[in-house]
C-alpha positions in Angstrom: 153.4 110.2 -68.1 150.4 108.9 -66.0 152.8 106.3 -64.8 154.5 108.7 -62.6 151.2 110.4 -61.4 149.9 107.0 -60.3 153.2 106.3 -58.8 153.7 109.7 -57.1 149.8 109.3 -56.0 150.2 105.9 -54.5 153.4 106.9 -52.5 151.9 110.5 -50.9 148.6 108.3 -50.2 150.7 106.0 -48.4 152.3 108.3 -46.1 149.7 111.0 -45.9 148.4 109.5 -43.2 151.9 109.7 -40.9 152.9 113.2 -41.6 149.7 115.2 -39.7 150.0 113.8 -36.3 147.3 114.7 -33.4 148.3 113.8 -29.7 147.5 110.5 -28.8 145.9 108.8 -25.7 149.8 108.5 -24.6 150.4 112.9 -25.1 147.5 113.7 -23.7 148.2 111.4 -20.3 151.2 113.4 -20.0 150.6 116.4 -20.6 150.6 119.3 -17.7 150.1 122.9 -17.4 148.9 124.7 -20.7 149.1 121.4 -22.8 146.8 119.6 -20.6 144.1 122.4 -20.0 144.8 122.6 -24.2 143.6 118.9 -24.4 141.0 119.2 -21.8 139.3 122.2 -23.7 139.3 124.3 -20.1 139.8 127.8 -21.1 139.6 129.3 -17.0 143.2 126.8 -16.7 144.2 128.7 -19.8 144.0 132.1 -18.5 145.1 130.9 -14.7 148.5 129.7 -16.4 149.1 132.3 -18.6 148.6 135.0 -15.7 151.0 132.5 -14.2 153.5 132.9 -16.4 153.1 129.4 -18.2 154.6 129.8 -22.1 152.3 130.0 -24.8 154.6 128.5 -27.1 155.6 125.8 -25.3 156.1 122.3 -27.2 155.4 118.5 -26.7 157.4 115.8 -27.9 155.7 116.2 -31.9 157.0 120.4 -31.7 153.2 121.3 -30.8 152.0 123.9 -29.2 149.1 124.2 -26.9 147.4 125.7 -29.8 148.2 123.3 -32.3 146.5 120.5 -29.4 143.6 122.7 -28.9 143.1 122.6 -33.2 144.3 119.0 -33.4 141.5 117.9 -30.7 139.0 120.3 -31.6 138.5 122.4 -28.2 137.5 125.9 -29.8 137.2 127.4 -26.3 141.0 126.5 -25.3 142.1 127.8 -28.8 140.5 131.1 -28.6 141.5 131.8 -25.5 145.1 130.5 -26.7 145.0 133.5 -29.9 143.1 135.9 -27.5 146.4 136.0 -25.1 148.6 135.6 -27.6 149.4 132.0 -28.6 151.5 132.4 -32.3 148.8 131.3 -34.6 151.0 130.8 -37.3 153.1 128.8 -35.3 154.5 125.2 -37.0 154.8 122.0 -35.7 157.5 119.7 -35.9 155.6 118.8 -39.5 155.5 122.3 -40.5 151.4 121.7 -40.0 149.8 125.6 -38.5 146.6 125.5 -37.2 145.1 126.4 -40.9 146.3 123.3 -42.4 145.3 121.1 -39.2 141.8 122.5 -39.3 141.6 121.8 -43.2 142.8 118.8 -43.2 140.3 117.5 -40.6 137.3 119.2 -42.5 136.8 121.0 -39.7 134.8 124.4 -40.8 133.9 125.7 -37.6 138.1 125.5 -36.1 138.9 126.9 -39.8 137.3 130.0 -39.2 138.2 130.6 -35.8 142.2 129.8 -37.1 141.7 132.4 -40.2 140.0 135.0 -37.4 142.7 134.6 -35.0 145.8 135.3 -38.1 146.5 132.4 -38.8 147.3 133.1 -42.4 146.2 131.1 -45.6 149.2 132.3 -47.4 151.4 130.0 -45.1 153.6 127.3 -46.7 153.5 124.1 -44.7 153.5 120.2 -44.7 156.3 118.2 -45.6 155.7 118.9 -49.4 156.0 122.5 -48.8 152.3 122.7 -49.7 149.0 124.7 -48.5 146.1 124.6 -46.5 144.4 124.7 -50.1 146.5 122.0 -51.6 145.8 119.9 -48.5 142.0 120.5 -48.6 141.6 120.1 -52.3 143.6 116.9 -51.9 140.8 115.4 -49.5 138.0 116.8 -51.7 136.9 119.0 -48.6 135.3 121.5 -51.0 133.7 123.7 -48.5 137.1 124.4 -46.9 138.8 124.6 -50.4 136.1 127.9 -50.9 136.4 129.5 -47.5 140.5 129.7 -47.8 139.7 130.5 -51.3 138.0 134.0 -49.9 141.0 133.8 -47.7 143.4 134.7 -50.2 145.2 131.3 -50.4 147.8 131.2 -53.6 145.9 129.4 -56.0 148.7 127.8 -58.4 151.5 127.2 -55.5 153.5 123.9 -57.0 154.5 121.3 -53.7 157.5 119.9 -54.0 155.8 117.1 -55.9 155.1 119.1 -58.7 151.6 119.6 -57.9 149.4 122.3 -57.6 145.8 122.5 -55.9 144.2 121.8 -59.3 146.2 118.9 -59.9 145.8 117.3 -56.5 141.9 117.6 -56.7 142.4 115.4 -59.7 145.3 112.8 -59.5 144.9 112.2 -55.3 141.0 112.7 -55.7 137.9 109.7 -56.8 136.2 111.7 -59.3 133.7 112.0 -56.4 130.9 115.0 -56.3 133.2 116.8 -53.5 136.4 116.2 -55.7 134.5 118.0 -58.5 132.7 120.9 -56.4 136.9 121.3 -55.3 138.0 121.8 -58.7 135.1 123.9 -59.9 136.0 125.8 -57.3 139.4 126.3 -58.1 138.2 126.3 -61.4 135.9 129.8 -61.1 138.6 131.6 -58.9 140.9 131.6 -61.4 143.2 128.9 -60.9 145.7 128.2 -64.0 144.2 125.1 -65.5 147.1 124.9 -67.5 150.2 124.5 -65.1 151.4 120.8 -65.8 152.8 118.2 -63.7 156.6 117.5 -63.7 155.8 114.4 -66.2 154.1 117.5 -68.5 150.7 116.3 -67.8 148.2 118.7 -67.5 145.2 118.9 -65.3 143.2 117.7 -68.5 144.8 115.4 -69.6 144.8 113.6 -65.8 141.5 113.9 -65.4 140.6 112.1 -69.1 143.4 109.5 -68.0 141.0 108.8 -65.1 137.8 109.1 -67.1 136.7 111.8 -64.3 134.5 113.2 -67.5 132.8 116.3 -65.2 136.7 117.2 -64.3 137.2 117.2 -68.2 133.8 118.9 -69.2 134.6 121.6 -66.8 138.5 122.2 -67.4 137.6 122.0 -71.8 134.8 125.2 -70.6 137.9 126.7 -69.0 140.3 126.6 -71.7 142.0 123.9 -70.8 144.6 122.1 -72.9 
């Protein structure tokens, strides 16, 4: 059973890293009109185009918006004036990455909380592996992000279309780590079913013993976990 996990672990680890994409030096040179004011962080340019005309939901060559650049590159100024004239902030990429999930998965608190004030909704399913913000988050071990959309009423037990939920991804794509734990205490004390297995019927217990993560166990055994 933990042959799988391993093997399922090592293969999304592999190709994490290719499926969020921010604009590169390349974009950014050529981008124009709300794309480049996006990527530049200029909010005046923003308002001057829209009043223009320009299209908010106009996309570069990766399906991103100017939004999704503004999130991606960290200009809060461009991407709250973006959601304040009506940029779609639960607009997907050509990933299916929303500005939530792109904010999560760059441990990036401040842009997290602007995204979750402008409607950008925690509920939303994106990623390749038809995932969450959460099960993005909780992946990484970002725990302060994994309690915020927490609050934000993210699903706690969504499965991804690897079979795993938030719980299980704090654990099998985790280190064990202090953050990795804080995640999945977190999870942990809003109720998250410590029980839902794996597709190889491994449960988020019996992961974390197989790794020897022993403050993942001692917390999941207080929890009822089987």
């Amino acid at each position: 059973m933990l042959f799988r996990s391993v093997a399922a672990a090592v293969l999304l680890s592999a190709s994490a890293a290719f499926a969020q994409i921010a604009p590169g030096p390349a974009d950014i040179a050529a981008y124009r009109g709300l794309h480049a004011a996006a990527a530049a962080g200029d909010a005046a340019a923003i308002d001057r185009l829209v009043k223009d005309g320009a299209a908010l939901e106009a996309r570069d060559g990766g399906g991103r918006t100017p939004l999704h650049v503004a999130v991606h590159l960290k200009k809060a100024d461009a991407a709250r004036a973006l959601i304040r004239l009506g940029a779609d902030a639960n607009a997907l990429d050509a990933q299916a990455y929303d500005i939530v999930t792109i904010a999560a998965v760059a441990d990036d608190v401040a842009m997290l909380k602007l995204s979750l004030d402008g409607g950008c909704k925690a509920t939303n399913i994106t990623s390749p592996y038809h995932g969450t913000a959460l099960i993005a988050a909780a992946h990484l071990g970002h725990d302060e992000v994994v309690r915020m959309l927490i609050a934000a009423r993210a699903p706690l037990d969504h499965v991804n279309n690897l079979g795993w939920t938030a719980l299980i991804e704090s654990i099998v794509l985790g280190n064990g780590g202090t953050r990795h734990t804080a995640t999945l205490k977190a999870l942990v004390e809003a109720g998250a079913n410590v029980n839902i297995a794996e597709r190889s019927g491994a449960t988020p217990l019996t992961l974390a013993k197989g790794r020897g993560y022993a403050e993942m166990v001692a917390i999941l055994e207080k929890a009822g976990a089987r």
